[in-house]
C-alpha positions in Angstrom: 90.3 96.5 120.0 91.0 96.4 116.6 92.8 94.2 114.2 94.0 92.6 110.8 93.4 89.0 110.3 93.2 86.5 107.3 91.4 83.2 106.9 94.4 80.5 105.7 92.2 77.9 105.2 88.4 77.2 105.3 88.5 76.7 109.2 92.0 78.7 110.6 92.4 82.6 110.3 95.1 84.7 111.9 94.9 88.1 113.1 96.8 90.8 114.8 94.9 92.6 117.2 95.9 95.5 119.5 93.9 96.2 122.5 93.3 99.1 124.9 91.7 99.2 128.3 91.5 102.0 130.6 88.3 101.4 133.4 88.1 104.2 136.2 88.1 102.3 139.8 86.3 104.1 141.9 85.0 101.4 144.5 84.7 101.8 148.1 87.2 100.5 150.6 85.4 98.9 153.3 87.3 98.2 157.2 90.7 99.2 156.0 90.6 101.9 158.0 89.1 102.9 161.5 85.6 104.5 161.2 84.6 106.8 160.1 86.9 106.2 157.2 86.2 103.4 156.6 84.2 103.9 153.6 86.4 105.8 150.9 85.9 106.5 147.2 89.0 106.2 145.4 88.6 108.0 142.2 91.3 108.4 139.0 93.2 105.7 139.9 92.8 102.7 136.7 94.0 99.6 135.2 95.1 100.4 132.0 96.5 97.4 129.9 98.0 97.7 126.1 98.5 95.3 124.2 99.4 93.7 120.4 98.9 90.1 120.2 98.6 87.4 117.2 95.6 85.5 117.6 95.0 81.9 115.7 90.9 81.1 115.7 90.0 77.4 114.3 86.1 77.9 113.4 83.7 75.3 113.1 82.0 75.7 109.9 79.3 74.1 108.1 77.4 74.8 104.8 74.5 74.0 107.0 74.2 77.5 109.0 75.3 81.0 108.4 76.8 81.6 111.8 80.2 79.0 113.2 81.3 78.6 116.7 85.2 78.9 117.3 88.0 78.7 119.7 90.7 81.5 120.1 94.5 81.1 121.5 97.1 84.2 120.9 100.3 85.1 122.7 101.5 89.0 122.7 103.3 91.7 124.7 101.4 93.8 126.9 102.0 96.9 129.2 100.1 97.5 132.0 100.0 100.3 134.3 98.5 98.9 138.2 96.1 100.9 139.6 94.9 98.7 142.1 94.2 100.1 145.3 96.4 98.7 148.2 97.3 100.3 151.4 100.9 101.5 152.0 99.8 103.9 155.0 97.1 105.2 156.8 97.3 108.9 154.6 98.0 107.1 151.0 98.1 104.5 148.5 100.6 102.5 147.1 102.6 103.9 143.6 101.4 102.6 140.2 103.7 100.5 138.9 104.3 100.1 135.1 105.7 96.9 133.2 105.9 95.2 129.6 105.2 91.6 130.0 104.1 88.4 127.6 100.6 88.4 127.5 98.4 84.7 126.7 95.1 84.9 125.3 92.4 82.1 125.2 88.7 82.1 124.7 85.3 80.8 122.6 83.2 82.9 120.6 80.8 82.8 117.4 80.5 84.4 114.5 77.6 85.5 112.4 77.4 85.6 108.2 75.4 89.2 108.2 76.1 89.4 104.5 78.5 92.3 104.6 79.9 92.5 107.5 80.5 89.8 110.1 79.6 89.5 113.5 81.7 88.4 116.1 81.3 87.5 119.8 83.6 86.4 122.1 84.8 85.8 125.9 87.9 85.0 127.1 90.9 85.6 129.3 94.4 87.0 129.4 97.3 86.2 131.1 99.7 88.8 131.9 103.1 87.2 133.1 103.8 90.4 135.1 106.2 89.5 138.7 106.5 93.0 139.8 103.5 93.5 142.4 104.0 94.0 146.5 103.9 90.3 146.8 105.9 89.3 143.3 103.3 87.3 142.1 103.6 85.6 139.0 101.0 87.1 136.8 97.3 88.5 136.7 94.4 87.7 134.5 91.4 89.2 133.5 88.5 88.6 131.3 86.5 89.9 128.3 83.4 89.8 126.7 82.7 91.7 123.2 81.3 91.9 120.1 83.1 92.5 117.2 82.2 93.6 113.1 84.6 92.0 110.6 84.9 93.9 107.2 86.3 91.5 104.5 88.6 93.6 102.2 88.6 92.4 98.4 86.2 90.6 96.6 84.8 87.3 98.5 86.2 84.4 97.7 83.8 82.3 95.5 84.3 78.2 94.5 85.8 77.4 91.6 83.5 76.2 88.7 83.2 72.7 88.3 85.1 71.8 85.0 83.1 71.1 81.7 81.7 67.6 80.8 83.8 65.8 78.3 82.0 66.6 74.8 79.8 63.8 73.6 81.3 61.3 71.3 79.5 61.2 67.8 79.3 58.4 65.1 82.3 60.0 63.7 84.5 59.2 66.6 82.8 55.3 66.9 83.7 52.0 65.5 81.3 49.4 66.4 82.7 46.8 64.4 86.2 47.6 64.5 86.7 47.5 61.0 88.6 50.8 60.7 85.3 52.6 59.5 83.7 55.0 61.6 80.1 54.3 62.0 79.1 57.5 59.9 81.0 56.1 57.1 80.3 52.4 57.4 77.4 51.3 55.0 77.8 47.3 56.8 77.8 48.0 60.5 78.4 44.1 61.1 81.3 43.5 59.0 83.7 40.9 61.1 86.8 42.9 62.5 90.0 42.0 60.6 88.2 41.4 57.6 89.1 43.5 54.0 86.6 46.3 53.6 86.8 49.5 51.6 86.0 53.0 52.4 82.7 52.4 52.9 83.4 49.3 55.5 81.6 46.7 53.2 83.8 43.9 52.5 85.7 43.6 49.7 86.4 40.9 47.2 90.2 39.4 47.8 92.1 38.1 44.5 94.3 35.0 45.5 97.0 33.9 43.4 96.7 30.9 40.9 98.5 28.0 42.0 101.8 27.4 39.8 102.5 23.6 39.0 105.7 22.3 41.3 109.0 21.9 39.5 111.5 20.6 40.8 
């Protein structure tokens, strides 16, 4: 199997994967026939399955541990070619039969941080929705167990920085008396707010008016 998959978020990747399978049968048949045939070796007939499928994985991560469990659901198409052995007639064996077919994929697996690459193992099944066999049945399944190697391509993603602290205020930006002077130029810290002051936020002497006699 090999594929092309992307992690979309910190838990959820997708890939595309396309699988081939070919096994050799080559099992005894036992009592289908009278001895002493009854014990025949069937060889070059196999089970060859093809198949493309898009697989979503939701892992279970946690800073805690270099390795996160998973579970796997895909759907696909997926040709088969039948070589199971069935008896047609006492001199031969029933015709391969070929078929494209939707294909579901489910399983649980694991995968390891090796540093560069990853480790994967997984089992599962597949569901082939094939209804072309001798008795029309509605599908077949089999099951896997593999390991795979993941190679990321393109730098890893790394965390953003955390942004900067806020600069740290200085006198020049306090007013502890709120008298309009900063604190680097006030020379009377305590002045009252409101009150006149100059420049250098000492108060300042305030001139009133002399009263003007009433006339009327």
């Amino acid at each position: 199997m090999v594929g092309l998959g992307k992690m979309i978020t910190p838990h959820i990747s997708i890939d595309a994967e396309l699988w081939h399978s070919n096994p050799d049968v080559a099992s005894g048949v036992v009592g289908a026939l009278p001895d002493p045939v009854s014990d025949i070796n069937v060889v070059e007939r196999n089970w060859e399955l093809m198949s493309l499928s898009v697989v979503g994985r939701y892992h279970f991560t946690s800073e805690s541990r270099s390795w996160a469990p998973y579970l796997a659901l895909g759907i696909g198409a997926q040709e088969h070619h039948d070589g199971t052995i069935v008896f047609t007639t006492p001199t031969g064996f029933n015709e391969s039969r070929t078929g494209t077919d939707v294909v579901f994929l489910g399983g649980v697996g694991a995968t390891w941080d090796l540093g560069y690459p990853y480790l994967r193992a997984e089992a599962g099944v597949r569901v082939d929705t094939d209804d072309g066999g001798a008795d029309h049945e509605d599908n077949f399944v089999d099951g896997y167990l593999g390991f795979e190697f993941l190679f990321p391509i393109g730098p890893e993603a790394t965390p953003a920085p955390p942004p900067p602290p806020p600069p740290a205020k200085t006198c020049a930006d306090l007013d502890d008396d709120a008298d309009g002077v900063n604190n680097c130029d006030d020379k009377c810290p305590t002045s009252e707010a409101g009150s006149a002051v100059g420049p250098d936020g000492c108060p300042v002497p305030v001139e009133e008016p002399e009263p003007k006699a009433f006339r009327g």
